[in-house]
C-alpha positions, 0 to 999 in steps of 0.5 A, a space after each residue: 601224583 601217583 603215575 600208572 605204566 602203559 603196559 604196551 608202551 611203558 609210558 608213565 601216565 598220570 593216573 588222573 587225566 584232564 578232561 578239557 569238556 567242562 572248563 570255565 566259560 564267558 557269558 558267551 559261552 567262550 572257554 574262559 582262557 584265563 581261568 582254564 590256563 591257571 588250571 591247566 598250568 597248575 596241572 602241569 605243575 602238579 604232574 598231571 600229564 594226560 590231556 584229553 579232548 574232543 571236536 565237539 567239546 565246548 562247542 569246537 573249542 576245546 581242541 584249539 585251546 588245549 592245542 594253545 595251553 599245551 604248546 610250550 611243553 608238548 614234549 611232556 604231555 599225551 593229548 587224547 583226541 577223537 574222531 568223529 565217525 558220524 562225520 564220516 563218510 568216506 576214506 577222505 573224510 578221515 583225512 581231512 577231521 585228522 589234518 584239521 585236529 592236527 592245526 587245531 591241536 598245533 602239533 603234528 602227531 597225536 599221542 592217543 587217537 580214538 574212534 569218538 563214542 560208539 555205542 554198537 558194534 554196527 557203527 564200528 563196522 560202517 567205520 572199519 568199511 570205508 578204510 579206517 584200517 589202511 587210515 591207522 596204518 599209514 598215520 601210525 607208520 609216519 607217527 602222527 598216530 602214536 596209540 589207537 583206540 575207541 571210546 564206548 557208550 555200548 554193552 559188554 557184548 558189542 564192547 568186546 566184538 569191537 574189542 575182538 575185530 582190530 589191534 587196538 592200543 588201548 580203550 575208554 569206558 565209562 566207569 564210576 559206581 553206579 554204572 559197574 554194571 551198565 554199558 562195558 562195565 566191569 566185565 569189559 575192565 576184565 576182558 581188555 585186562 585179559 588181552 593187554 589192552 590199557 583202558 581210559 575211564 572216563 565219568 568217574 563223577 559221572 558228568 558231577 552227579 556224584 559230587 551232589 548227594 542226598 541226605 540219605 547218602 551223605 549219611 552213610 558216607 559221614 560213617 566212615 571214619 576216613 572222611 571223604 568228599 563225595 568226589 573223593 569217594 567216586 574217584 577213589 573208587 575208580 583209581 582203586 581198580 587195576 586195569 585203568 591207564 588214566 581216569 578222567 575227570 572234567 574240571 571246571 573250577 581250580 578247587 575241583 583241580 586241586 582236590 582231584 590232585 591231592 586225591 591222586 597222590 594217594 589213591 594207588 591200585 587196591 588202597 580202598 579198605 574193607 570198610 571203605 568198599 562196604 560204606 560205597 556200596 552201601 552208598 551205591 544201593 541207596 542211589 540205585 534204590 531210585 531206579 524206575 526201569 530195571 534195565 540192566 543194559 543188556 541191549 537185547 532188545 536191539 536192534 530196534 527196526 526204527 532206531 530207537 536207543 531203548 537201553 539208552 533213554 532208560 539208562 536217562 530216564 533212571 537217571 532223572 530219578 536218581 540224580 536230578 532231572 536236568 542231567 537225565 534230560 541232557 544225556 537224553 539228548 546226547 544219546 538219541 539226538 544224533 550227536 553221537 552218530 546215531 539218533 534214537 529219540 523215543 519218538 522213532 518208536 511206533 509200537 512194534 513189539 518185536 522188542 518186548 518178548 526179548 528182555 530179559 527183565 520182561 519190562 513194558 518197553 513200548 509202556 516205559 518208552 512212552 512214560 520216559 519220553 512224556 518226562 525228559 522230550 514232551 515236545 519232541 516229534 520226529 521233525 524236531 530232531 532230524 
């Protein structure tokens, strides 16, 4: 296991983290606790030493489970975990989501604490009014608090206003090789490098997508003449860049685990070959070939007066093309139904236009709106989802 330095702390970080979002379950939709403890301990064993979670992953259990799997060996590991500021309403409120973690986690600090999903800047503002400030002050000076920091759904431009207005310790982004150019990107990789702060990558599979690849792309990964999974290749990818602190990956069975471990014992800062980067880029042209909307992520277009989460529901709407259309709905839903603090269904539009003289890319929103919702909602109304 290859180990990066908290270039704030010193700390030795595993450069492959666990995402506990995507363990093993029952039929009933229960984490499978046999099965998840078999991987996590064979984690443990194998220097895996970043462990992060979240209230809402597995329904709410994730966080009490790896509160349970951890306990023995505390000491040894960091555990990762979020606040949910769409659950937040007033300073009391972080109190008690803290105070509930803290039970449910069976410890009495949290090694890194971040704000949970913000995808604009705007909702890191409402968070910051209702006293998050004097929040992080007080549980950072009783060391309950260790590092703070914030996961972000949003673009280069917002990513770096939040960045800009606290003392963050260190920061999450989704990266992998489809998406350098989408939300933070790299542009955010460079500018928190440029201040000191450490970042998270998380997705660097996006969510499993590229595990699974068509012909077209198998093809040109069968040229290179070191032979790679496609996991193997997307996290590479990712491990090869400075700046990441930990790269998360959701694991669900122990093979993933154990081909995941052996990848992080050789994929060091800069280690991909000439070769390697122009067979993955190679690769990278042929998935974006796939894209419908040439939305760039820019945002733009917003904010939008009725909410709707235009570069959103194009970012799934490419992905139904891209990838498959069960993963393209799903982020649709994750990302406009409200579970991420912020609801932005397609239906919320009502045809204003203030969006369209914005884009830079001169797309059809109102049109394409329209075309994505009759693909990943053909049932949602405005009902529905609130």
């Amino acid at each position: 296991m290859l180990y990066r330095k908290n270039i704030k702390t010193g700390e030795d970080i595993s450069i492959l983290g666990f995402g506990a979002m995507r363990m093993p379950t029952n039929e009933d939709s229960t984490i499978d606790k046999v099965r998840s403890q078999e991987m996590i301990d064979y984690c443990l064993a194998h220097g895996v030493n970043y462990y992060d979670t979240a209230i809402p992953y597995h329904g709410g259990q994730s966080e009490a489970f790896l509160g349970e799997a951890l306990e023995d060996v505390r000491q040894d590991v960091y555990i990762a975990t979020k606040m949910l500021h769409g659950k937040i309403n007033k300073y009391e409120d972080m109190e008690e989501m803290f105070a509930q973690q803290l039970k449910n986690l069976r410890t009495d600090y949290i090694d890194y604490y971040m704000v949970h999903g913000l995808v604009n800047a705007q909702l890191w503002h409402r968070l910051k009014s209702l006293g998050f400030a004097d929040f992080v002050k007080k549980h950072k000076a009783s060391g309950a608090i260790r590092r703070i920091g914030f996961s972000a759904h949003m673009a280069f431009p917002a990513f770096k206003e939040v960045m800009d207005d606290f003392d963050w310790d260190f920061s999450q982004i989704q990266y992998n090789y489809i998406d350098e150019d989408i939300q933070a990107s790299s542009k955010g990789l460079e500018y928190a490098q440029a201040k000191g702060v450490p970042l998270v990558a998380m997705e660097p599979i996006r969510g499993g997508l590229l595990t699974t690849v068509n012909e077209e792309i198998a093809n040109i990964f069968d040229k290179a003449k070191d032979k790679k999974t496609p996991a193997g290749w997307a996290l590479r990818w990712v491990m090869n860049h400075e700046g990441f602190l930990t790269v998360l990956s959701g694991m669900s069975t122990m093979e993933q685990i154990k081909e995941n471990i052996e990848i992080a014992g050789v994929a060091s800062e800069s280690s991909m070959s000439d070769d390697d980067m122009k067979i993955i880029n190679e690769a990278k042209d042929a998935f974006k070939s796939r894209i419908v909307v040439p939305c760039t992520q820019c945002s733009y277009c917003l904010p939008c007066p009725q909410g709707v989460n235009i570069p959103a529901i194009f970012e799934s709407y490419n992905l139904y093309y891209i990838l498959d259309e069960t993963r393209g709905k799903r982020w649709y839903y994750v990302m406009t139904s409200g579970m991420m603090g912020a609801k932005g269904e397609a239906s919320l539009c009502v045809e204003c236009g203030l969006c369209e003289p914005k884009c830079p890319q001169k797309i059809s929103i109102i049109e394409e709106l329209k075309n994505a919702k009759a693909i990943l909602a053909p049932d949602e109304t405005k009902e529905s989802v609130q």
